[in-house]
C-alpha positions as CSV (number, residue, x, y, z in Angstrom):
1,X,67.1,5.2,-32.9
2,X,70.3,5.7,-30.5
3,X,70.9,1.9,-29.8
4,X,73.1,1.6,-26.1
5,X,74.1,-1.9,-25.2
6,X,73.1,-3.6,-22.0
7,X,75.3,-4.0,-18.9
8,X,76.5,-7.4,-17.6
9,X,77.3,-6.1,-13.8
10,X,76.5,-2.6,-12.5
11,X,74.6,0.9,-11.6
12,X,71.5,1.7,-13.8
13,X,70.4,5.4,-12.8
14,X,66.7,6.0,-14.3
15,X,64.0,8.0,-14.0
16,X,66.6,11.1,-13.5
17,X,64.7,14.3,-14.1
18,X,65.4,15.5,-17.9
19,X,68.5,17.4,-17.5
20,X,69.6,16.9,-14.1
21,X,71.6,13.8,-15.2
22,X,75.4,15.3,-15.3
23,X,74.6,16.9,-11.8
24,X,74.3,13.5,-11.0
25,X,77.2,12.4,-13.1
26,X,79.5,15.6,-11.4
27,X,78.2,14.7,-7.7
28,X,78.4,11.4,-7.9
29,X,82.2,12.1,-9.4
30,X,82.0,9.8,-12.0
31,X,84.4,11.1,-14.4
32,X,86.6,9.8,-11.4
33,X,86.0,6.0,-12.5
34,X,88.2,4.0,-14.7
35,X,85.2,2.0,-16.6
36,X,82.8,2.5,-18.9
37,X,80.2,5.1,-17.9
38,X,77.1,6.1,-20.7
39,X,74.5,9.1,-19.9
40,X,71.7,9.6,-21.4
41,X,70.6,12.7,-21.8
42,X,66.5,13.3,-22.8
43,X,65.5,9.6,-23.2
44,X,61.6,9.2,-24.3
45,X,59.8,8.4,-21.4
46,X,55.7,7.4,-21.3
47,X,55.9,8.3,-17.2
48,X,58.2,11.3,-17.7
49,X,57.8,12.8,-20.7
50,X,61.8,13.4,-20.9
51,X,64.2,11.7,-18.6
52,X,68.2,11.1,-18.3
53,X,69.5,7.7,-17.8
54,X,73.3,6.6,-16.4
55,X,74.4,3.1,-17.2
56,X,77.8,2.5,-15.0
57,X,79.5,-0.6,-15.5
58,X,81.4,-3.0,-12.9
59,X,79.8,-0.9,-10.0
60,X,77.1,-2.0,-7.6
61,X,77.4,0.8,-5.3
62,X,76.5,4.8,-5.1
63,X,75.6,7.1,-2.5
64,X,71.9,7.5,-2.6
65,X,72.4,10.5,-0.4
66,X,73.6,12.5,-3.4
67,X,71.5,10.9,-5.8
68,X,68.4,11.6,-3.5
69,X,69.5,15.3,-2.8
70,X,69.7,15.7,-6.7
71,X,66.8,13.7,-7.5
72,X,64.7,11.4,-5.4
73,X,62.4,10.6,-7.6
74,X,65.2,8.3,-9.6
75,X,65.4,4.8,-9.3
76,X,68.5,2.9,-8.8
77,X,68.4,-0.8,-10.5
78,X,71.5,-3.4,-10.0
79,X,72.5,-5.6,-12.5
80,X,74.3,-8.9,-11.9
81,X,75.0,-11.5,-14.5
82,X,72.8,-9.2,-16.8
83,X,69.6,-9.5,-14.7
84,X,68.1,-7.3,-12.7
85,X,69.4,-7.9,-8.7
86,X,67.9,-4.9,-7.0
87,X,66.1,-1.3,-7.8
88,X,66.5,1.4,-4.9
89,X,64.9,3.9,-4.7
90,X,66.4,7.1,-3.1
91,X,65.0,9.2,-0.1
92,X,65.4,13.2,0.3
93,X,68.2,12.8,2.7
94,X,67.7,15.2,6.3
95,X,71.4,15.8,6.1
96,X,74.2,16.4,3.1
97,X,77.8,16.3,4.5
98,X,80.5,17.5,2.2
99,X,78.0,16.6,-0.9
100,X,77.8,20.9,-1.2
101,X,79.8,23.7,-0.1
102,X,78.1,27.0,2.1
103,X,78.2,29.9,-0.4
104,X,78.5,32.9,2.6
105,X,82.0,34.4,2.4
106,X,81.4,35.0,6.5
107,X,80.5,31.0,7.2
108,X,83.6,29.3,9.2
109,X,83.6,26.6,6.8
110,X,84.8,29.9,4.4
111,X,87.8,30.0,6.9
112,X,88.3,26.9,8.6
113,X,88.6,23.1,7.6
114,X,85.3,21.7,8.9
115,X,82.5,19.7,7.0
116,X,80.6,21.2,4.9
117,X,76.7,19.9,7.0
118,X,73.5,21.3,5.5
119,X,70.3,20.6,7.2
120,X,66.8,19.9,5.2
121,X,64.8,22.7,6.5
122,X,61.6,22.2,4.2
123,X,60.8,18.7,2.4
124,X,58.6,19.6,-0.2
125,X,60.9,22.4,-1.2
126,X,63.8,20.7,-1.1
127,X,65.3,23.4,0.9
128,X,69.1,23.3,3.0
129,X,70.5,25.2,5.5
130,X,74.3,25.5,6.6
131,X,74.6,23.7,9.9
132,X,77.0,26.5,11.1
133,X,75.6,29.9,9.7
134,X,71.8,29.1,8.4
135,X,72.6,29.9,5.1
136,X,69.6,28.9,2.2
137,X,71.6,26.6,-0.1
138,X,70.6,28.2,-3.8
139,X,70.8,25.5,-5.9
């Protein structure tokens, strides 16, 4: 068994759909950080079935925007002094700003420097459109 050691201050993403976790990881722009960052890919799970995990050391924050646009249904735990602090748990945000960028060549955010805003257009299907042309996101 794949033995992974516990953390003594940070992030503990779990619960992230079975492969979804580097989407997380690439969102979240992890590979950005300069500490020690370990993700799980497939972990046995008697919930899940399958799940990924991401264990992030020396941070206590992350944009639950991303993380809920990429997977609400993970959970979020802080670790201080190697105890449990706090567990989040991420909501399907209404609105993603730069998080994505509108795919239409004919979009002004194509042409111009402007945020990138999508729009939640339909909950249960996770669905975004571009602020500024309506564009579906595909994801």
């Amino acid at each position: 068994m794949l033995n992974i050691d516990s953390i003594e201050n940070g992030i503990v993403i779990d619960h992230i759909t079975a492969g979804r976790g580097m989407r997380v990881y690439e969102l979240l722009e992890l590979d950005q950080l300069d500490t020690c960052v370990a993700i799980i890919k497939n972990a046995r799970s008697s919930k899940f079935g399958r799940k990924d995990i991401i264990k992030i050391e020396g941070m206590t924050d992350i944009d639950l925007d991303v993380l809920g646009f990429i997977d609400d249904h993970a959970t979020v735990c802080v670790i201080r002094e190697g105890k449990l602090a706090e567990k989040k748990r991420p909501q399907l945000p209404q609105k993603l700003v730069n998080i994505v960028s509108c795919k239409n060549p004919r979009c002004i955010t194509s042409a111009e420097d402007v945020d990138q805003v999508f729009l939640l257009c339909a909950g249960e299907e996770h669905r975004y459109r571009c602020q500024y042309c309506e564009q579906v996101l595909a994801e």
